[in-house]
N, C-alpha and C positions, 0 to 999 in steps of 0.2 A: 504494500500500500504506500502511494505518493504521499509526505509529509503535504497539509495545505496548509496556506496562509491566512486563509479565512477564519480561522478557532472551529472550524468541524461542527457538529449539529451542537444548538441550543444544550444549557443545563438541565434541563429537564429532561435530555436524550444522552444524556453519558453516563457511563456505568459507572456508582459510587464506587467508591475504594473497596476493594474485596471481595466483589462481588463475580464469583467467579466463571469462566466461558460455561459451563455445565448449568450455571444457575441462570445464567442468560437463556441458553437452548431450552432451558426447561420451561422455563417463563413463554418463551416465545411459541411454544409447542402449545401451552394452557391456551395463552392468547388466541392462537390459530383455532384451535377449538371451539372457545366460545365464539370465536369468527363462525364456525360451520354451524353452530348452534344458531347464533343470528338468522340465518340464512332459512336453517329448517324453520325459525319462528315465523317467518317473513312469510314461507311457505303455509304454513300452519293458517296465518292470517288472509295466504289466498286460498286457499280451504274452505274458512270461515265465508269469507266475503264471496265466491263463486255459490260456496251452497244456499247462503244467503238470496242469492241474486236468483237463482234458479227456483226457488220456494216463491218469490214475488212475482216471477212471471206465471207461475203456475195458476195467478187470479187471472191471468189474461185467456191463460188458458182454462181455463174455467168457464168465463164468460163465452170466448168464444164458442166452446162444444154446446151450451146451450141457447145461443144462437143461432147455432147449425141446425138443433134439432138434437142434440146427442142427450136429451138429461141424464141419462143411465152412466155415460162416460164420465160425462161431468162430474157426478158424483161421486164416483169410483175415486176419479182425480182428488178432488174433493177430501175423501172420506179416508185413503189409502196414503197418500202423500203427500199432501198439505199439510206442512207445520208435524211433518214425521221426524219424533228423533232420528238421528244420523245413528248413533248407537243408543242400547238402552240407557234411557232413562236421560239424554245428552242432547241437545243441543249443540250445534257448535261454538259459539261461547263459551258452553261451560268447558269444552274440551282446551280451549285457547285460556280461559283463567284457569283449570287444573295443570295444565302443561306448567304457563309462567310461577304457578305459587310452585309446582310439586318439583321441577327441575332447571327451569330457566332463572328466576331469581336467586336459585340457592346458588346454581353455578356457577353465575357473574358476582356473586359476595364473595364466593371462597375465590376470583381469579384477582376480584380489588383487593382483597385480605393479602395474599401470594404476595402481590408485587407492589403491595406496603410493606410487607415483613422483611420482602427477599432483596428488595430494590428500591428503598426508599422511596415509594410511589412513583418511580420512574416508569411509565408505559411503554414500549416500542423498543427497547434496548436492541432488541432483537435485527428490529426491522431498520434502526438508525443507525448499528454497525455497518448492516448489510450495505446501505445508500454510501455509508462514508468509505467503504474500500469500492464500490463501484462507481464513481464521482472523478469527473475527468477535471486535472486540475486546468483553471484557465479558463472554461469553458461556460458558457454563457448557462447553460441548462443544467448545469451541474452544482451551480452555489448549495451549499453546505443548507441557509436559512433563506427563507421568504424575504427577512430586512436583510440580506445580503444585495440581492437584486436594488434596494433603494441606494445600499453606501456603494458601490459599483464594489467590493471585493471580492475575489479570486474572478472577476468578468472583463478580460479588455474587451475594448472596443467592437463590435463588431462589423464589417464591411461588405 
């Protein structure tokens, strides 16, 4: 890795003193995880929100079968699948507030707890090594900070 001149990422992205490469990778592994967890929630909530949407069309569809003439369908629709739990006894709400209390809240407390205990609340250690050995010194795209771009450091000119 090229020494740079810039002082490298922010304080809040340097590994305190002693804090050792193993505790970093570990950290950054937690992190990534509740990264994937994100993601399934994210999912979770297009879950929610599609079966949602599909249960409210089903008044349109309603209306329309007995429109048509269908009341027997309509009411089927109706009677069968309107406002059907998704699993017993569930809703999907309740599935998206059981998920966040039973495993997504507790997981993001024990990962903020982690990298208070391990890293003096440092976030990213991980991911701001990674940037700082892949950072082309000189280089306009590469400044270390966002306020590096405003004091022009490690950026000459470009032409």
């Amino acid at each position: 890795m090229t020494r740079r001149d810039d002082g490298g990422p922010d304080h809040a992205h340097q590994r305190p003193d002693g804090v050792s490469d193993l505790t970093v990778e570990a950290l950054g592994s937690l992190s990534k995880a509740l990264e994937t967890v994100e993601r399934a929630r994210g999912h979770l909530y297009g879950f929610h929100q599609l079966t949602g949407t599909a249960d409210l069309e089903l008044d349109r569809t309603v209306r329309l079968l007995r429109a048509a003439g269908h009341d027997g369908w309509a009411e089927r629709v109706e009677e069968d699948i309107l406002g059907r739990n998704v699993i017993p006894g569930h809703w999907t709400f309740q599935i998206v507030e059981a998920y966040d209390r039973t495993y997504y809240e507790p997981f993001r407390s024990l990962e903020r707890q982690a990298i208070g205990a391990l890293a003096a609340g440092r976030q990213h250690l991980y991911e701001a090594e990674m940037k700082e050995a892949r950072r082309t010194a000189g280089h306009l795209d590469h400044v270390a900070r966002p306020d590096d771009l405003r004091s022009g450091a490690d950026a000459p000119d470009r032409q």
